[in-house]
C-alpha positions as CSV (number, residue, x, y, z in Angstrom):
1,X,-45.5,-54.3,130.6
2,X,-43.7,-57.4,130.3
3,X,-40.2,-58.8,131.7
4,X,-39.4,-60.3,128.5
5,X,-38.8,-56.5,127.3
6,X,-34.9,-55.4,128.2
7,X,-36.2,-51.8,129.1
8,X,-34.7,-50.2,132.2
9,X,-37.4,-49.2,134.5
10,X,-36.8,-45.5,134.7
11,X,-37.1,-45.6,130.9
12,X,-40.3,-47.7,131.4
13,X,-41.6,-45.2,134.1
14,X,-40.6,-42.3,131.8
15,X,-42.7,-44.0,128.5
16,X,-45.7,-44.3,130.8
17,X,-45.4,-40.5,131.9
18,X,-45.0,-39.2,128.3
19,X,-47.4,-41.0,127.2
20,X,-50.0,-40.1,129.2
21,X,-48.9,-36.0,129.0
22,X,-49.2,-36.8,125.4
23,X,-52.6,-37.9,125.1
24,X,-53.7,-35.1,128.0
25,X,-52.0,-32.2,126.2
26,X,-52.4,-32.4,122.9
27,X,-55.6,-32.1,121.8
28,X,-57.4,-34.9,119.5
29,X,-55.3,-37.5,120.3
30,X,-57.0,-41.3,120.7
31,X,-53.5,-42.9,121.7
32,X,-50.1,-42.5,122.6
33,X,-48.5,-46.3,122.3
34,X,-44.8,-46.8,122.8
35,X,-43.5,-51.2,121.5
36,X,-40.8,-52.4,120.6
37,X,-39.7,-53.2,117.5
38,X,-41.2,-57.1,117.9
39,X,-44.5,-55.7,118.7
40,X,-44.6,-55.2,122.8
41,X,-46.4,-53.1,124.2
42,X,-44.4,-51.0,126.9
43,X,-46.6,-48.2,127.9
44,X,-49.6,-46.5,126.5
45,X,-52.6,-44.2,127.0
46,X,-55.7,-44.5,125.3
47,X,-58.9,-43.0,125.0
48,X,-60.4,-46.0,122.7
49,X,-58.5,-48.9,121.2
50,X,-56.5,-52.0,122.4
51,X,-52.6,-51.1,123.2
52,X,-51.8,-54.6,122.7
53,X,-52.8,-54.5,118.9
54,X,-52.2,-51.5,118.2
55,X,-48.2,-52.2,119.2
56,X,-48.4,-54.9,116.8
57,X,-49.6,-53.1,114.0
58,X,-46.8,-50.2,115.2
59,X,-44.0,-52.7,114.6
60,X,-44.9,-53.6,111.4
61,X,-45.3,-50.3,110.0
62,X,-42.0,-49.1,111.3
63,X,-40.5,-52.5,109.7
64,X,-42.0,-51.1,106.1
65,X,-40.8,-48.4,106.8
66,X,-37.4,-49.8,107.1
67,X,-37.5,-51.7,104.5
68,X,-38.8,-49.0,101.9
69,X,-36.7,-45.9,102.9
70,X,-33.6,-48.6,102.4
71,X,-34.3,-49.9,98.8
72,X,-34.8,-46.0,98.1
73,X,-31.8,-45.2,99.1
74,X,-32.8,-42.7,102.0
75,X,-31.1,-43.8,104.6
76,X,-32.8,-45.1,108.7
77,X,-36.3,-44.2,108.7
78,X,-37.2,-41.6,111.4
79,X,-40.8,-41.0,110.7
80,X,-43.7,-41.9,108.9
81,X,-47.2,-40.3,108.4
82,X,-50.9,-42.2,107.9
83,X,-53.2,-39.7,107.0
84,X,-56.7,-40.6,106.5
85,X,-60.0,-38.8,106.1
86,X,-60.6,-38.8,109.6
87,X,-57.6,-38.7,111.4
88,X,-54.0,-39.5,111.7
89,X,-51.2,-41.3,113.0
90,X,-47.5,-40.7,113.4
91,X,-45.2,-43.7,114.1
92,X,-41.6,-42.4,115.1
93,X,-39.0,-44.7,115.4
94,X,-36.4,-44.6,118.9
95,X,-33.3,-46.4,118.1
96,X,-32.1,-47.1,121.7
97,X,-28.9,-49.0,122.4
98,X,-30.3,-51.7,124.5
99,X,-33.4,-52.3,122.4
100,X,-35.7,-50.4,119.4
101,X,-38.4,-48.9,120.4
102,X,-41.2,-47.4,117.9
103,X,-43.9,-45.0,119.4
104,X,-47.3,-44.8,117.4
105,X,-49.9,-41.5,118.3
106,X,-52.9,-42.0,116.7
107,X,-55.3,-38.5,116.5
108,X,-58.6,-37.8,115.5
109,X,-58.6,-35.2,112.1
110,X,-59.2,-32.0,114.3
111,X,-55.8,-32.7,115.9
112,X,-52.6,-30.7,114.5
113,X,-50.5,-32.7,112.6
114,X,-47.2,-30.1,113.2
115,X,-48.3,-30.5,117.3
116,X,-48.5,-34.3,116.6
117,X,-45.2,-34.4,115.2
118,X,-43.4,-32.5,117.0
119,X,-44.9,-34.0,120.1
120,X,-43.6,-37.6,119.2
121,X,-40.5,-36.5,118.0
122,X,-39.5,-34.8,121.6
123,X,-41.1,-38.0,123.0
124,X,-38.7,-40.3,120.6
125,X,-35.5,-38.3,121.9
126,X,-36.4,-38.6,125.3
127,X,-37.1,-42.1,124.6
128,X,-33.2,-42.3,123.5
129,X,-31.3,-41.2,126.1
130,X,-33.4,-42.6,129.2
């Protein structure tokens, strides 16, 4: 975690502890990564993978994201499925007040993608009002 990010630290503390419950609980997960919307890393748990980049890449999705559901016409993105032949991942989007948060979980292809879903979305909320 870094000072440059204008998180509150119970928010931070709370990121770290969801994150971690994620990646424990919910079977075939690889990583839970919450960043903000510049790419930070602010907490994560991994099994495999570097949180760092992984952030980064999170960031830019959600941007795309942005972008497309805009020039369609639907309105603030929420969230966006990557489904691949050997896994997943689910990038949700936390529009805080202070700052814009995205959280990435990345699962294997055994993992539930409902659980997954579901799982980031009650992390995103929680995310929102800490």
């Amino acid at each position: 975690m870094t000072d440059r990010i204008k998180l509150p630290l119970p928010a931070r503390v709370l990121a770290a502890k969801q994150a971690a419950a994620f990646l424990d609980e919910v079977g075939g997960m690889n990583a839970v990564v919450v960043a903000t919307e510049d790419g930070f890393d602010v907490a994560s748990a991994m099994k495999a993978g570097d949180a760092a980049r992984i952030a980064a890449l999170a960031s830019s999705i959600s941007a795309i994201s942005s972008v497309v559901t805009k020039e369609a016409g639907l309105g603030t993105e929420k969230c966006l499925t990557i489904d691949t032949h050997d896994g997943f991942a689910v990038v949700y989007s936390v529009p805080r007040k202070d700052v814009r948060l995205v959280i990435i979980a990345i699962a294997r292809g055994q993992a539930v993608l409902g659980q997954v879903t579901y799982r980031a979305g009650e992390f995103a909320k929680a995310m929102v009002n800490a």
